[in-house]
Every structure is written in structure tokens, then in C-alpha cells.
PyMOL commands that place a pseudoatom at each C-alpha (Angstrom):
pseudoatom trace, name=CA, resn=UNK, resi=1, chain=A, elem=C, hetatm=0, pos=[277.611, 173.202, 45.099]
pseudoatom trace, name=CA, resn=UNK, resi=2, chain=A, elem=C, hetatm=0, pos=[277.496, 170.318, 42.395]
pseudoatom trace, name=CA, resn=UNK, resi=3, chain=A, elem=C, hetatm=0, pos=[274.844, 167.841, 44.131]
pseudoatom trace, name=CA, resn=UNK, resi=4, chain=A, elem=C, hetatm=0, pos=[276.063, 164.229, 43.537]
pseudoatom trace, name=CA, resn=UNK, resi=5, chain=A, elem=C, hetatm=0, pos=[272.938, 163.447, 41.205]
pseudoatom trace, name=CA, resn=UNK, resi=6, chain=A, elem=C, hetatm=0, pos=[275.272, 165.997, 39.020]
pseudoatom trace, name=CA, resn=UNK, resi=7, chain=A, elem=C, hetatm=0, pos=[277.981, 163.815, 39.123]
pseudoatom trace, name=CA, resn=UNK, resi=8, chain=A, elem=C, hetatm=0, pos=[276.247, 160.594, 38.765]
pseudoatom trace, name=CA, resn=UNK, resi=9, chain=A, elem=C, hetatm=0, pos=[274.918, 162.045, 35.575]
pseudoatom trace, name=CA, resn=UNK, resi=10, chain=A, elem=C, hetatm=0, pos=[277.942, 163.474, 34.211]
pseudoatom trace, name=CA, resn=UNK, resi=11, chain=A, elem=C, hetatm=0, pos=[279.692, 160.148, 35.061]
pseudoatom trace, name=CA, resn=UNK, resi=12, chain=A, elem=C, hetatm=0, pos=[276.849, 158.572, 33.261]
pseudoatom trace, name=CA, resn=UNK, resi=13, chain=A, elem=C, hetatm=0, pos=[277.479, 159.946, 29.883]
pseudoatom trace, name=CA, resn=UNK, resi=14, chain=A, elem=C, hetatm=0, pos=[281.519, 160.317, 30.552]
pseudoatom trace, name=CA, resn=UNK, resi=15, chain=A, elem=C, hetatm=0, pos=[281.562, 156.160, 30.455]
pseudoatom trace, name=CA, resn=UNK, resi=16, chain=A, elem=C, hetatm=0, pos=[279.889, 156.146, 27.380]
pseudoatom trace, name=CA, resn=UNK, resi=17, chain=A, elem=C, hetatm=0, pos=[282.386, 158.854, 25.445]
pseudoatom trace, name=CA, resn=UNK, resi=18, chain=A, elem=C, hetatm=0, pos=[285.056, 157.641, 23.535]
pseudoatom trace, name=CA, resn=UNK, resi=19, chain=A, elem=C, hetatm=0, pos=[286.945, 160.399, 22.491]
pseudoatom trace, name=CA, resn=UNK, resi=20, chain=A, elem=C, hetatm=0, pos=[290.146, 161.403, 22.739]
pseudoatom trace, name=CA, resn=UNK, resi=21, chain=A, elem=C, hetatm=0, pos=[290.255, 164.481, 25.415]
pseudoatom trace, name=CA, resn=UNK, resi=22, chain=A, elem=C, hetatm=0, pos=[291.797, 167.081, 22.931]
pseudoatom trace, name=CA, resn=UNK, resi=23, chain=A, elem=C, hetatm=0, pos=[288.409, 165.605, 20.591]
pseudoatom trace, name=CA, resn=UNK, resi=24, chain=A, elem=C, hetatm=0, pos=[285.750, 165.787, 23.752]
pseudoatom trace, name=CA, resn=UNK, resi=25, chain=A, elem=C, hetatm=0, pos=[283.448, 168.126, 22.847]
pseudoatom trace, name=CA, resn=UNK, resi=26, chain=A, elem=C, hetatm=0, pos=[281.832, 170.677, 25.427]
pseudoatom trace, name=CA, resn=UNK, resi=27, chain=A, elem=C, hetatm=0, pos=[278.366, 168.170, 27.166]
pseudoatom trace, name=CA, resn=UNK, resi=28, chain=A, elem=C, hetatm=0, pos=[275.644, 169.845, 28.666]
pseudoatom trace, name=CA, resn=UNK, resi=29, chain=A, elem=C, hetatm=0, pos=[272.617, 168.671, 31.158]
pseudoatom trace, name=CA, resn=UNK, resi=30, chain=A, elem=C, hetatm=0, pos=[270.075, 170.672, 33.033]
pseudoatom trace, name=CA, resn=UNK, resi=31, chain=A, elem=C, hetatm=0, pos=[269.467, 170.146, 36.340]
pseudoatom trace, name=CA, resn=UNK, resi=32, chain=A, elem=C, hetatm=0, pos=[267.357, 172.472, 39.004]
pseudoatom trace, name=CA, resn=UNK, resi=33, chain=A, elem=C, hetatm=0, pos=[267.074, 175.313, 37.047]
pseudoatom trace, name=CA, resn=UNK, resi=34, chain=A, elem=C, hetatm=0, pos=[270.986, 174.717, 36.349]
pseudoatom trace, name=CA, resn=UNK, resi=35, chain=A, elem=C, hetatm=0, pos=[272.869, 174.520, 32.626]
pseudoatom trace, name=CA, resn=UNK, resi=36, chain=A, elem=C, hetatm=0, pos=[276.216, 172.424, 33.509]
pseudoatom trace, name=CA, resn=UNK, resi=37, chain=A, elem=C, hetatm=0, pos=[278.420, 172.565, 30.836]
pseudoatom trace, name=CA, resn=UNK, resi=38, chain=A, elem=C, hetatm=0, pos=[281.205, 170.265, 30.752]
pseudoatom trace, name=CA, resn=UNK, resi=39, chain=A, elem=C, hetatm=0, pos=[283.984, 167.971, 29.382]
pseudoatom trace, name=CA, resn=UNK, resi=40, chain=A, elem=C, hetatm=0, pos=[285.631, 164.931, 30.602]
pseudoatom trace, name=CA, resn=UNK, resi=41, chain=A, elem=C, hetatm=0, pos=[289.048, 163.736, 29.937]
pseudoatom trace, name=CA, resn=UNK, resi=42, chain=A, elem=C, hetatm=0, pos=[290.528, 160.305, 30.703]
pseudoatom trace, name=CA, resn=UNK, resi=43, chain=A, elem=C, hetatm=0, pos=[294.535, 160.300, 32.572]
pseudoatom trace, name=CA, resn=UNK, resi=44, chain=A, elem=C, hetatm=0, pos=[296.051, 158.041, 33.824]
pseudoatom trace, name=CA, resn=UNK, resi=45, chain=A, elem=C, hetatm=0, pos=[295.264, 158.821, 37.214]
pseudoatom trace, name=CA, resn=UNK, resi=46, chain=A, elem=C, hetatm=0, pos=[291.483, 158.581, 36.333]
pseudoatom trace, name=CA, resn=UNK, resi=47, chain=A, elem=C, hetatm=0, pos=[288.723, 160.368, 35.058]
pseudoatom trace, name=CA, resn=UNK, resi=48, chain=A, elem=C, hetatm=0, pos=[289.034, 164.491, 35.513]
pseudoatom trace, name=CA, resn=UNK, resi=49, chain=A, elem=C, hetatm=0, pos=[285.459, 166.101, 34.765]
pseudoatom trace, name=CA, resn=UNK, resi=50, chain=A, elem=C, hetatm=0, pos=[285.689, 169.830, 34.775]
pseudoatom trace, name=CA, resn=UNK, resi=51, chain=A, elem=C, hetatm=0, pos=[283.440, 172.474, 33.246]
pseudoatom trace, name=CA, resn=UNK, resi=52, chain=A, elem=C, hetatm=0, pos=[280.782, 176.193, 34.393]
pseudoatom trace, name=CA, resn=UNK, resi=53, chain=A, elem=C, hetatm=0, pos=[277.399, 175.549, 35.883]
pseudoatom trace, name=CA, resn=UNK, resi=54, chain=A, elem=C, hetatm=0, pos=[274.836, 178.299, 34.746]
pseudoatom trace, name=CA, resn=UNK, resi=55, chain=A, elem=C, hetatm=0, pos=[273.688, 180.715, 34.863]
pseudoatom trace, name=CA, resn=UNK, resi=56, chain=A, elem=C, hetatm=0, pos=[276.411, 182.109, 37.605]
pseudoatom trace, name=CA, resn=UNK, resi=57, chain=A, elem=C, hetatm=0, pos=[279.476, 180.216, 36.045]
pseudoatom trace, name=CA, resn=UNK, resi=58, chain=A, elem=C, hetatm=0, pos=[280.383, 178.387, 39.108]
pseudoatom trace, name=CA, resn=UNK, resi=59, chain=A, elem=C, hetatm=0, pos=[283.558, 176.215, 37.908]
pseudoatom trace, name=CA, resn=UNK, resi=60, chain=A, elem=C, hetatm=0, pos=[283.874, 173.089, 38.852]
pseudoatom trace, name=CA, resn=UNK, resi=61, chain=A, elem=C, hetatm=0, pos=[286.955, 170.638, 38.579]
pseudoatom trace, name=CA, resn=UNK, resi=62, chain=A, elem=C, hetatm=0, pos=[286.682, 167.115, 40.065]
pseudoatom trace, name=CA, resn=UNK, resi=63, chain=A, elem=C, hetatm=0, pos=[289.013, 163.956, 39.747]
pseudoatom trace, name=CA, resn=UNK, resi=64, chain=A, elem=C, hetatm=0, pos=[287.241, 160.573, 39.414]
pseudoatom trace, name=CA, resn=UNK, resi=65, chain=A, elem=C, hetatm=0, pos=[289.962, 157.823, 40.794]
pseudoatom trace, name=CA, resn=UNK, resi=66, chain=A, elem=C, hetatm=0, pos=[289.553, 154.600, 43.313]
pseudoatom trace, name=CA, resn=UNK, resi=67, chain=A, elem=C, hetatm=0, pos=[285.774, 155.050, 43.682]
pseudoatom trace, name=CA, resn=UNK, resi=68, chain=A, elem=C, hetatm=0, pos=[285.888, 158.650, 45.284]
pseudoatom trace, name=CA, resn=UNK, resi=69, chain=A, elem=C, hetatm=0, pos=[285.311, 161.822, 43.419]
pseudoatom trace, name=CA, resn=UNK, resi=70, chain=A, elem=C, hetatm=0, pos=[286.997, 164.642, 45.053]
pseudoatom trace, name=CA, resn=UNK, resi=71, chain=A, elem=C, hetatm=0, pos=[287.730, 168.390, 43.797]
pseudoatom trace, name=CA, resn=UNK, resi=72, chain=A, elem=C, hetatm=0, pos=[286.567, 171.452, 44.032]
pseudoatom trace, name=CA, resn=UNK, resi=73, chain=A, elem=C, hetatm=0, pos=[283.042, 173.101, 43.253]
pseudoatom trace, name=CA, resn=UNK, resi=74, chain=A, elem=C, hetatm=0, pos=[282.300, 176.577, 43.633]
pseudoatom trace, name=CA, resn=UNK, resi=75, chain=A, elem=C, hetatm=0, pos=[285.213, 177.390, 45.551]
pseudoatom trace, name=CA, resn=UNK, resi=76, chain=A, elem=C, hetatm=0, pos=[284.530, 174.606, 47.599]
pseudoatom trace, name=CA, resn=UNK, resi=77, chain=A, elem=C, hetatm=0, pos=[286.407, 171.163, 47.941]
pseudoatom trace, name=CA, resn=UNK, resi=78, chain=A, elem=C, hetatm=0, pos=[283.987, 168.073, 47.635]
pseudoatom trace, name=CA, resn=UNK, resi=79, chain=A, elem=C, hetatm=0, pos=[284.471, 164.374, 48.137]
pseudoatom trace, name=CA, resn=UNK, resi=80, chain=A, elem=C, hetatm=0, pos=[282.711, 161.371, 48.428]
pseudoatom trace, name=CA, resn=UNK, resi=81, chain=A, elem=C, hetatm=0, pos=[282.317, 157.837, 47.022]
pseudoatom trace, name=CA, resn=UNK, resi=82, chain=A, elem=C, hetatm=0, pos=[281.061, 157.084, 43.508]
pseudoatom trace, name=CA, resn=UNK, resi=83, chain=A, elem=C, hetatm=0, pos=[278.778, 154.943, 44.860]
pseudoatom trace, name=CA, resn=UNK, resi=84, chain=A, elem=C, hetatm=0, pos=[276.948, 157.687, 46.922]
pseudoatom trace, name=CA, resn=UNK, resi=85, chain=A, elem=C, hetatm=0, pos=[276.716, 159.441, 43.986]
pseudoatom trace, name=CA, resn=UNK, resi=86, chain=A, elem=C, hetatm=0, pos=[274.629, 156.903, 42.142]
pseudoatom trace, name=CA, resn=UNK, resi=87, chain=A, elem=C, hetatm=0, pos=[272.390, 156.272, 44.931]
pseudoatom trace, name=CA, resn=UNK, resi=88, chain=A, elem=C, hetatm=0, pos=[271.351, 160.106, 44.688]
pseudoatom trace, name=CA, resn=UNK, resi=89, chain=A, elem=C, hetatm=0, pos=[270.742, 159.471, 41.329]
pseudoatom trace, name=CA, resn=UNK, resi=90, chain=A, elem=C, hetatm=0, pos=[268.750, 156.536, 41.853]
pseudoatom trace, name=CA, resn=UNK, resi=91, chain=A, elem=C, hetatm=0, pos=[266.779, 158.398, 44.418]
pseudoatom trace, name=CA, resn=UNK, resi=92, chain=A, elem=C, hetatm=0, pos=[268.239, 156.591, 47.208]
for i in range(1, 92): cmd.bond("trace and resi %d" % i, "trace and resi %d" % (i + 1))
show_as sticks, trace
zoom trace
């Protein structure tokens, strides 16, 4: 399942990309042994971050909107405050 230090990050480096989403080019991070390839794409909902963690390519599809994330990971639906998400990042 994508940990929430995984979504901190992506989040991370979404905030500083400024391109159009038909421009975003494919990210990528490694995390626990984990590639995480991704792309991010701004709506007018909110944030929607979806991309293949490797070396399985688990998808993952998550909505960023009103401080929660929420989506689904692995087959699996997730959901929790962007906030809790940074404090796993910052070790908290």
C-alpha cells in the first residue's frame, strides 16, 4: 500500500511542477526497495496523482482536495489528512 511518506513526497515535488498536465512528464522516487513512477495533474477539483509502483506495478490513483488524500492503492481505497502525511515524512 502507498505509505503516506509516499505521498508526502510526491506532494512535495507535485507543488513545485508547473506544467500543464498533458506537458507533466512521468516523476520517479525510490522508496523501500520501491520505484514509484508517477504524474500529477492539477483539476479543478484538486490535485489527482496517479502512476505504477515497482517492481510489481501496483497502480495507484489518489485525489488531493480539502486537506485529505483519498483513492485507491493497490486495489485498496486509502484516505487520510495531508497533514498526516507530512508528519510521516517528517518522522513524526
Amino acid at each position: 500500500m502507498l505509505s503516506k511518506f509516499v505521498v508526502a513526497f510526491i506532494m512535495a515535488s507535485a507543488a513545485s511542477t508547473g506544467y500543464a498536465a498533458e506537458d507533466a512528464p512521468k516523476q520517479r522516487f525510490s522508496h523501500e526497495g520501491y520505484t514509484y513512477v508517477y504524474q500529477v495533474e492539477d483539476t479543478k477539483a484538486g490535485k489527482v496523482i496517479s502512476g505504477r509502483r515497482y517492481p510489481d506495478a501496483v497502480a495507484f490513483n489518489l485525489a488531493v482536495k480539502n486537506g485529505r488524500v483519498s483513492g485507491v492503492s493497490g486495489g485498496q481505497r486509502v484516505a487520510f489528512d495531508v497533514e498526516d502525511a507530512r508528519g510521516a515524512a517528517a518522522g513524526n
